[in-house]
Residue, then its C-alpha position, 0 to 999 in steps of 0.5 A: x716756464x719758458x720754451x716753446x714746447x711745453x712737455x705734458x705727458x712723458x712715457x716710459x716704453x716697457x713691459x708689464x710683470x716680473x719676466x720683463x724686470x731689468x730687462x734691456x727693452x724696459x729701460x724706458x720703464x725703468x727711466x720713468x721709474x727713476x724720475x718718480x723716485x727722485x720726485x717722491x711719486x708713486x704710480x698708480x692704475x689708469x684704466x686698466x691701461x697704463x701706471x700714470x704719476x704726475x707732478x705740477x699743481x693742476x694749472x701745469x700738470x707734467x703727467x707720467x705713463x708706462x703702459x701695461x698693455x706690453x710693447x706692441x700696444x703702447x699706442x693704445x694707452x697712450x692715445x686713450x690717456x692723450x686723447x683723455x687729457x686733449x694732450x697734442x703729439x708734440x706734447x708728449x716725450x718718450x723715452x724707448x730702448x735702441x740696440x743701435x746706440x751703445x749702452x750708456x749713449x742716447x740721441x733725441x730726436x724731434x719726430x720720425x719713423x718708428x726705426x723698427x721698434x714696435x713700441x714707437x709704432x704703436x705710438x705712431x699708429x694710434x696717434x696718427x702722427x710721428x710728431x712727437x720728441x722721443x730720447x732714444x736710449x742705447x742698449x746696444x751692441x748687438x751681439x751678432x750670434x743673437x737674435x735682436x728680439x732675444x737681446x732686447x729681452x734680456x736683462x742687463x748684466x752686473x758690468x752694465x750697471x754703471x753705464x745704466x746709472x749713467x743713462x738714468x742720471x742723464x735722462x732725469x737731468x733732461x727731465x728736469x731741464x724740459x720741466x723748467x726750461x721747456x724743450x728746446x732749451x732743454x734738448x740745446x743745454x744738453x748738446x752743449x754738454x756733450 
């Protein structure tokens, strides 16, 4: 493996239990769940805090989480697993809903500000750090006759569907690409496909 980062823990931003299934906040969820079917894993426990999977023998681990403390508190899982497994910020890839971007698209970024969502600044908060790459995946337009906090809750109608597996197939590429080819290579590959 080459690259100068080397991704060690991806984290699926969502909400826990069947309310929040499909919905358009939990596309972080079900990014995460769709790179575990494709590698054969399961999920299990950790902590009462958070569903953890991995992949990699134990000389490179790639670890995956989706906390189950919901949205606003995700930092909380993430920085008791990270700190857990001495795994840095820049270690560390998300992948989180934006109603900025419209569905289907996406934009990765290396560090920042939260943009308002509440899971990245938990993250943020109880890392105490921004330096950390995310892929923010869209689910927008907002409607303009909703309120944003009921649109990210709601689930993704039947006509989504395709541009949703869109998503999912692009974001397990870039999986895949990181694992093999580390970050930069990874995030540069895929700007040049686009």
């Amino acid at each position: 493996m080459s690259g100068q980062i080397m991704i060690k823990l991806f984290i699926g931003l969502g909400n826990p239990g069947q309310k929040y299934e499909n919905t358009r906040h939990n596309l972080g969820f079900i990014i995460l769940d769709k790179i575990a079917a494709l590698k054969n894993l399961k999920f299990k426990m950790w902590d009462d805090m958070a569903d953890i999977s991995f992949c990699g023998e134990t000389d490179f681990r790639v670890w995956f989480l989706k906390p189950v403390t919901f949205m606003n508190l995700s930092g909380v899982a993430v920085s008791s697993f990270a700190k857990y497994y001495k795994i840095k910020p820049e270690e560390i890839f998300v992948f989180y809903d934006d109603f900025l971007i419209p569905l289907g698209g996406y934009r990765i970024r290396m560090s920042g500000s939260s943009g308002g969502h509440n899971g990245i600044s938990s993250i943020i908060e109880n890392l105490h750090s921004d330096n950390f790459p995310r892929m923010k995946l869209g689910i927008g337009p907002l409607p303009k006759f909703i309120p944003a906090a009921d649109f990210v809750l709601s689930k993704f109608a039947r006509e989504d569907k395709d541009r949703v597996n869109l998503i999912k197939k692009t974001a397990a590429s870039l999986f895949d690409e990181i694992y093999i080819s580390g970050l930069d290579k990874a995030v540069s590959k895929l700007a040049n496909i686009k």
